[in-house]
C-alpha positions, -999 to 999 in steps of 0.1 A, spaced: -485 438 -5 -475 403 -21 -490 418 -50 -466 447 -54 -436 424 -43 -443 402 -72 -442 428 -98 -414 441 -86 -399 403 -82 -411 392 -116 -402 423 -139 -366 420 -123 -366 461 -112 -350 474 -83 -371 476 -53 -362 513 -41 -371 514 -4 -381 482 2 -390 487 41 -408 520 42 -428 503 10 -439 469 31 -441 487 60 -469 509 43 -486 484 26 -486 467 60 -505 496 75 -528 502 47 -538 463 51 -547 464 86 -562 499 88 -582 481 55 -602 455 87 -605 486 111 -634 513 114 -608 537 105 -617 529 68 -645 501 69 -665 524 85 -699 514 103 -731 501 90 -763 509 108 -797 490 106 -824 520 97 -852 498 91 -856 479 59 -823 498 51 -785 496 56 -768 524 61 -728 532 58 -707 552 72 -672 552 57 -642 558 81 -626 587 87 -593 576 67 -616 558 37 -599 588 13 -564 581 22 -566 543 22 -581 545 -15 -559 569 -27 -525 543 -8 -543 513 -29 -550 532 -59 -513 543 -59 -502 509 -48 -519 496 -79 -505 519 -102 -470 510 -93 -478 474 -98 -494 486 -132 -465 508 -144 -438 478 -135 -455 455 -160 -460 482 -182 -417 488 -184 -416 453 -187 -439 451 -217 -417 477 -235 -381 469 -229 -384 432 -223 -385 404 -251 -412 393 -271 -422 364 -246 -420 386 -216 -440 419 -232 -472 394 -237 -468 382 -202 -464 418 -191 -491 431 -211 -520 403 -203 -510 407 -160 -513 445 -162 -546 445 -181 -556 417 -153 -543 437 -124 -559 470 -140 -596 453 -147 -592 438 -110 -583 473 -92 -613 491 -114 -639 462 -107 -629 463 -69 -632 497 -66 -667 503 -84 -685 470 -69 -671 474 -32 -664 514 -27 -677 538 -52 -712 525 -60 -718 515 -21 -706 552 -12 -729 573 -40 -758 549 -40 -758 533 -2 -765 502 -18 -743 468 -11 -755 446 -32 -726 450 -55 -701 442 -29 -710 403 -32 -705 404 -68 -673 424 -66 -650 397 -49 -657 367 -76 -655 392 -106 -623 406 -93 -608 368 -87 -620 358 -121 -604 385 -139 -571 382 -121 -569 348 -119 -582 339 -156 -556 366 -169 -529 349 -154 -537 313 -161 -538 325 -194 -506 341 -194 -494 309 -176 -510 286 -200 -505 309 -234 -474 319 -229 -456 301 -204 -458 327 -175 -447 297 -148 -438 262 -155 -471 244 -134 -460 206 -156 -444 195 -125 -474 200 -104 -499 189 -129 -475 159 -136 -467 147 -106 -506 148 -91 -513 135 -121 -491 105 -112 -499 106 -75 -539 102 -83 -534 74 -108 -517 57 -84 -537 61 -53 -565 50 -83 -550 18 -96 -533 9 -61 -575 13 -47 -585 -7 -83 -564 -34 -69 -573 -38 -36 -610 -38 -36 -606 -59 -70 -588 -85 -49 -606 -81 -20 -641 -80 -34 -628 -115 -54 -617 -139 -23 -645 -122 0 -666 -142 -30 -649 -175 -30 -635 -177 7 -650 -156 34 -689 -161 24 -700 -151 59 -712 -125 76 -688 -116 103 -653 -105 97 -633 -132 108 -595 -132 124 -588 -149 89 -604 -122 69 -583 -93 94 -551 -111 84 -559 -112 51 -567 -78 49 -536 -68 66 -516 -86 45 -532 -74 7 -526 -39 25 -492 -42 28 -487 -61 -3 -507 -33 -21 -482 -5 -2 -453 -25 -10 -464 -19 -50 -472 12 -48 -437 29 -53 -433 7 -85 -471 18 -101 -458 50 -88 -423 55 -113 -446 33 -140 -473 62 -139 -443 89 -134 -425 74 -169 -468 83 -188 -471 114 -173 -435 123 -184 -442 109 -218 -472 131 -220 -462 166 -201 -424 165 -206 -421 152 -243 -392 175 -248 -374 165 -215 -335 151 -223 -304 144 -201 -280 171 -209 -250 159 -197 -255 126 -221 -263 150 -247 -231 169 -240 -210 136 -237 -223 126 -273 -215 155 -290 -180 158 -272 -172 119 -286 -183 141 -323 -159 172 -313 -129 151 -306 -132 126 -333 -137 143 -357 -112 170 -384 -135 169 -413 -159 201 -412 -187 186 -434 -189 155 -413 -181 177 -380 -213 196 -385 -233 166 -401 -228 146 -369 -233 176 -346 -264 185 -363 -279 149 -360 -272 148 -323 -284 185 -316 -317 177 -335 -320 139 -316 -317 156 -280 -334 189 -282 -360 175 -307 -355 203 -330 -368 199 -368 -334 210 -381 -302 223 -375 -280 241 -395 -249 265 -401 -233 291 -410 -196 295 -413 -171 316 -419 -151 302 -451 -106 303 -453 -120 334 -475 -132 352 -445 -171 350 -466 -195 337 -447 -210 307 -465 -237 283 -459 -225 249 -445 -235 216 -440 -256 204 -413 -286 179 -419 -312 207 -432 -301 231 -459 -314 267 -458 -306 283 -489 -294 320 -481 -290 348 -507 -256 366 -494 -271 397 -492 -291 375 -462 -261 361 -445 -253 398 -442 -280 408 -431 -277 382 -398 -241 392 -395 -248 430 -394 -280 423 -368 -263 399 -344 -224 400 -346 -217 386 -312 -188 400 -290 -198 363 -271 -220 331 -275 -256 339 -272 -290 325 -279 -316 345 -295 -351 331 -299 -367 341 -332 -402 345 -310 -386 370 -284 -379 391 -316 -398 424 -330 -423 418 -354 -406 442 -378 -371 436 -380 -352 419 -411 -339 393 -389 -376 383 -377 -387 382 -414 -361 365 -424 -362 333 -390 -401 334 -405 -390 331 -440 -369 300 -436 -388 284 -397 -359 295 -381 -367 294 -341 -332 304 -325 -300 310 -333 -263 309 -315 -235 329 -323 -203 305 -329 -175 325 -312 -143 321 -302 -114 340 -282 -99 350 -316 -125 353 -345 -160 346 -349 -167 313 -362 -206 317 -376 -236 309 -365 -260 280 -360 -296 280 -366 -324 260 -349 -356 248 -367 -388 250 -340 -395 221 -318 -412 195 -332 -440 195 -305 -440 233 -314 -432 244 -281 -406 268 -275 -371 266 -261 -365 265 -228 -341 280 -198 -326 246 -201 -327 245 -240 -309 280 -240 -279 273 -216 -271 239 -236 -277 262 -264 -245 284 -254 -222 254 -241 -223 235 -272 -226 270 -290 -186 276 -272 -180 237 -281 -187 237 -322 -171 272 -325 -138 257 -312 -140 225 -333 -154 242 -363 -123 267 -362 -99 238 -357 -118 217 -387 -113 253 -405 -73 255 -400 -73 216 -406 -89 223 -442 -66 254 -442 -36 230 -438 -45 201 -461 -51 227 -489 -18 241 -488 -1 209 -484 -26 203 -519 -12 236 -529 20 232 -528 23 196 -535 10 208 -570 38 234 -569 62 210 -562 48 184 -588 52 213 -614 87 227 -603 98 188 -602 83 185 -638 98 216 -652 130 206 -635 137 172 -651 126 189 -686 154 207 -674 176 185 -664 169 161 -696 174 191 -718 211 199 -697 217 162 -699 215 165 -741 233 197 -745 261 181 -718 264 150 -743 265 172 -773 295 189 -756 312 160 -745 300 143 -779 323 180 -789 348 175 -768 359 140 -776 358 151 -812 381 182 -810 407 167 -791 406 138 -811 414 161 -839 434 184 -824 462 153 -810 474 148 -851 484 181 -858 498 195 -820 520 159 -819 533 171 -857 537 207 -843 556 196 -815 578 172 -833 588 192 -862 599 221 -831 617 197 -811 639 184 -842 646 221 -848 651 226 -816 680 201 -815 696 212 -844 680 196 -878 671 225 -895 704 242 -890 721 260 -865 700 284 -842 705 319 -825 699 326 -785 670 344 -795 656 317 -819 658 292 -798 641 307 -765 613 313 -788 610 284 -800 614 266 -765 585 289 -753 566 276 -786 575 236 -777 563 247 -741 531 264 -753 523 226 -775 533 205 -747 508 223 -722 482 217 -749 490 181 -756 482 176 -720 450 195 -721 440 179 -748 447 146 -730 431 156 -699 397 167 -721 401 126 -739 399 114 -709 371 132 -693 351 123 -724 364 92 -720 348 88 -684 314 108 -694 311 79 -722 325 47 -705 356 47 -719 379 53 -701 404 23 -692 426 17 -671 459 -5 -674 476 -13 -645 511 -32 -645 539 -36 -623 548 1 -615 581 18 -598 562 44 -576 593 59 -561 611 61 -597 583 76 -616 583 102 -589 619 106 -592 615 110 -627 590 141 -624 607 157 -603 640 159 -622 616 168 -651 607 199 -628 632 211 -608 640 240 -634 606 247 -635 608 251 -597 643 272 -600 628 295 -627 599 303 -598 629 305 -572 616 276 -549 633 245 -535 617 215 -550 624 183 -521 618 147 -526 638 120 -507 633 86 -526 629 60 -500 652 24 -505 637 -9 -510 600 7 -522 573 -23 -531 563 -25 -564 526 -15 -570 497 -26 -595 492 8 -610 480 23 -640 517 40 -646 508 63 -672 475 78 -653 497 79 -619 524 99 -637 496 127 -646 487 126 -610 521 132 -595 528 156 -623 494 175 -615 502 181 -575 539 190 -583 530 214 -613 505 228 -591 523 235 -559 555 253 -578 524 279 -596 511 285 -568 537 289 -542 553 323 -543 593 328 -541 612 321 -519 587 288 -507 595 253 -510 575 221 -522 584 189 -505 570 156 -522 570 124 -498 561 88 -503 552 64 -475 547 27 -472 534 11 -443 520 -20 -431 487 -10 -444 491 16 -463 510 34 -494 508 68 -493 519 105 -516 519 138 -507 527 169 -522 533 198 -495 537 234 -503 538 267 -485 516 285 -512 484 302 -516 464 276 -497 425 273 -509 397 289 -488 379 268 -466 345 278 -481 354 269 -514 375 237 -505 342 216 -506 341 224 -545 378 220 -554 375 185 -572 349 191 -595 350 198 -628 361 233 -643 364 247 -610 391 268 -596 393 287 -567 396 328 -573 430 331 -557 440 309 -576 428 322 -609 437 357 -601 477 335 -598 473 313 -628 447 326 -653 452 299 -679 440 268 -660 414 246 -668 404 233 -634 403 197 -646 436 186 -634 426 184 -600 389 163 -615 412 139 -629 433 131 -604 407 120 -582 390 100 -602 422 81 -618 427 78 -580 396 62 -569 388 41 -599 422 22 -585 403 18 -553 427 44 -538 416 76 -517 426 116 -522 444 131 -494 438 166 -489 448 192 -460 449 234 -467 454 265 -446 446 292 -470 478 318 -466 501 288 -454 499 260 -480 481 229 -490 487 190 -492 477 169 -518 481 131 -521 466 102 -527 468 66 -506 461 30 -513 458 -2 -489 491 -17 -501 478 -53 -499 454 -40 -524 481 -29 -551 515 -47 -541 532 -66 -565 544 -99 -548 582 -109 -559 568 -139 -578 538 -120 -588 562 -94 -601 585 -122 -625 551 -130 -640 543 -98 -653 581 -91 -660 574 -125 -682 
């Protein structure tokens, strides 16, 4: 009965009614000690004669079967399980087999066909011998049960109880020589006795761990504490971003703690191939290898495998042998499978154990996180790499650019300055020679001659001040441009302009306003620049204010401040576009679908004659309602003191 409850206990199969089974094997072992089956012997002189029981038939034929069950359990176990487990399967059923057979011949058959019993006293021994030496040899060979705690701790228990009884009849033996020479056991001696025994039973717990730590030493050389291995690698895991010494440091630890001769990986590259990595021990696999193990294991999960639990014939068993590969863990995460790491055999060639295995799949979990995070890390730095090397080269191409734009922009300024510079000489002698016809020196002139040739004066006048305005912004590309201020009448020279312009203004129907203020400071101004300015924003505002508008030109001086500005109900500039307006050559679309001949440098110009006289552009537009430009300066910056002002008259 313990007999079939152990196969069925150890080869882990379902035990399929359980009661009826125990209660039958319960039967068949008492009826076993009745005459039922034992039968009678009879004493027929010299002879013994047997008389089997009337149930002898059944009984064999219930053990018989009993045995067969316990046969056929190992025997499933020795085909489905692993490597480790058929041996153990295969070496208890050919115990259990040779013990059912030997019982049966030496006990029942050859006492029933030969009415002899002599082989019934050899029957019993042979039958414990074959059972018992299978399965120490299974236990033994291959590691049926774990009996080092038992051996180990007796082992410690005896050399105690040895040494402790060393001790105390060394002791005793030694002062019964020098101190107690008599005879007679004295009350002396009894104490003395008494007290080495409880001196010798107070030692004994410390012998005892002393002789614990050999027999540890010597039966459980592989033994560890797993949760300081654990806490080591963790300090690894979490220190460490760098995948070659992430694995380095892993494998050192790994190999220190389960006393491995090697550890290595395999992981999966930013390439998605599967290359060999780093660990302490390289194993140098062909691809075609690597895909071998891939194909074989891919693990849906972390999971041990133990090269010795595999079949003799597979390419993965070949290729553990080929390279002294004893286990290997599949490095999976959540998202991806990491790789895989490979263990080299013990180094006091035992085999893993239960223990070894579940570490096996903790830190197994534990390196395929870190590795994938090293992974991404790596991913990371080389596109920061990557793209710093981009950015190195688009920078490089960009101020060969830049330095080539830079040349061709002082070649055209280089052109600029020259042109105009040769184009002032003969527009001033164009422009003369019209005005003196103009006002009669070349004789007298018809209606017709004259609006032409007031169109023509017009036509030179607008290109003397281009011309001007492209000096001057080669003058400020190159340096050179100067500025000269003086005493300046602010409210005059605006006076001035707009006198200058108010047919201009009449010609586009608009009212042109400007109230000069009394008693206006004088200012240190560049007079000449300021007048381009002024001229600029009123110019501007009559173009691009339709008829029937007006342009209102206002100048302010305060306590702080002096201040122009030039309102207007024209086109107004777009607000996406207004952030643009004072640059060079730039002019807003409205306003070049209004006024297709201007340069766009007017505007340029103004601000910069502005704010190179430490003054500031004032600028406000709605487009579809008008715009304000002006300019302002901190009066105590620019004004001309009344004494101040008799020196420069002077």
């Amino acid at each position: 009965m313990a007999a079939l409850a152990f196969s069925y206990f150890f080869t882990g199969r379902k035990f399929r009614h359980k009661t009826a089974v125990i209660l039958g094997a319960l039967v068949v072992s008492v009826l076993s000690i009745t005459s039922l089956v034992s039968g009678t012997v009879e004493q027929r002189g010299d002879k013994l004669i047997f008389t089997s029981g009337p149930l002898i038939e059944l009984w064999i034929l219930a053990v018989v079967l009993g045995f067969s069950v316990i046969i056929y359990n190992f025997y499933k176990l020795a085909k489905t399980g692993d490597k480790t487990q058929k041996n153990q399967a295969k070496i208890i059923a050919i115990s259990f087999g040779a013990s059912i057979t030997i019982g049966m011949l030496t006990n029942v058959i050859i006492p029933l066909f030969s009415d002899s019993f002599q082989t019934t006293k050899y029957g019993p021994p042979i039958l414990s011998v074959c059972l018992l030496g299978g399965i120490g040899y299974a236990i033994v060979k291959h590691k049926l049960f774990d009996i080092r705690p038992i051996v180990a701790r007796s082992f410690a228990y005896v050399l105690s109880l040895v040494f402790i009884g060393l001790i105390y009849v060394g002791v005793a033996f030694e002062i019964n020589q020098y101190f107690f020479s008599g005879s007679s056991i004295t009350a002396t001696q009894e104490i003395f006795y008494l007290l080495l025994t409880l001196l010798t039973a107070l030692m004994f717990p410390t012998i005892k761990t002393q002789f614990d730590r050999l027999t540890n030493s010597i039966f459980y050389r592989d033994a560890y504490d797993p949760q300081a291995f654990l806490d080591e690698l963790n300090s690894v895991l979490v220190t460490t971003m760098d995948l070659k010494d992430l694995l380095q440091h892993s494998s050192r630890i790994i190999n220190k703690y389960l006393k491995s001769e090697f550890s290595t990986f395999i992981i999966r590259s930013s390439t998605k191939n599967y290359v060999e990595v780093q660990g302490l021990h390289h194993l140098h696999f062909h691809s075609d290898e690597i895909n071998t193990i891939r194909e074989i294991l891919h693990p849906s999960k972390t999971t041990v495998i133990q090269t010795i639990t595999m079949d003799n014939s597979g390419q993965l068993y070949e290729l553990s042998h080929k390279y002294a590969v004893a286990a290997i863990v599949g490095l999976v995460t959540k998202e991806e499978e990491v790789g895989y790491l490979l263990f080299g055999q013990k180094k006091s060639g035992n085999v893993y154990s239960g223990q070894d295995e579940k570490i096996m799949e903790i830190i197994g979990e534990e390196l395929a996180i870190a590795a994938q995070n090293s992974l991404r890390f790596e991913e990371i730095k080389q596109f920061n790499v990557t793209l710093q090397d981009k950015i190195n080269a688009a920078t490089k191409e960009l101020r060969h650019a830049n330095t080539k734009l830079r040349g061709l922009d002082k070649s055209k300024d280089e052109f600029i300055s020259m042109a105009s510079h040769q184009l002032r000489t003969p527009l001033t002698v164009v422009k003369g020679y019209i005005s003196m016809v103009l006002e009669g020196y070349g004789g007298k002139l018809s209606k017709d001659q004259m609006d032409m040739l007031q169109k023509a004066y017009e036509g030179a006048d607008q290109m003397v001040f281009l011309v001007g305005d492209l000096l001057n912004v080669s003058r400020l590309q190159t340096g050179k441009f100067v500025i000269d201020n003086h005493a300046t009448d602010l409210a005059k020279l605006i006076q001035t302009e707009v006198d200058q312009l108010q047919e201009s203004a009449q010609n586009h129907h608009l009212e042109l306003i400007y109230k000069k203020p009394e008693n206006f400071p004088m200012l240190n101004l560049d007079e000449t620049k300021i007048r381009q300015v002024v001229m600029n924003f009123i110019d501007n505002a009559i173009y691009y204010t339709p008829a029937g508008g007006k342009v209102e030109i206002a100048l302010e001086a305060t306590d702080q401040t002096v201040s122009c500005t030039v309102t207007d109900t024209g086109l107004g500039v777009p607000k996406a576009v207004q952030h643009h307006l004072f640059t060079r050559f730039y002019r807003a679309d409205n306003a070049r679908k209004m006024r297709p001949d201007g340069t766009g440098l007017g505007l340029y110009m103004a601000k910069k004659v502005i704010t190179v006289q430490g003054g500031s552009i004032i600028f406000r537009s709605t487009e579809g309602k008008g715009s304000t430009f002006g300019f302002n300066f901190p009066r105590s910056a620019i004004e001309v003191k009344p004494q101040a002002e008799k020196a420069l008259a002077k």
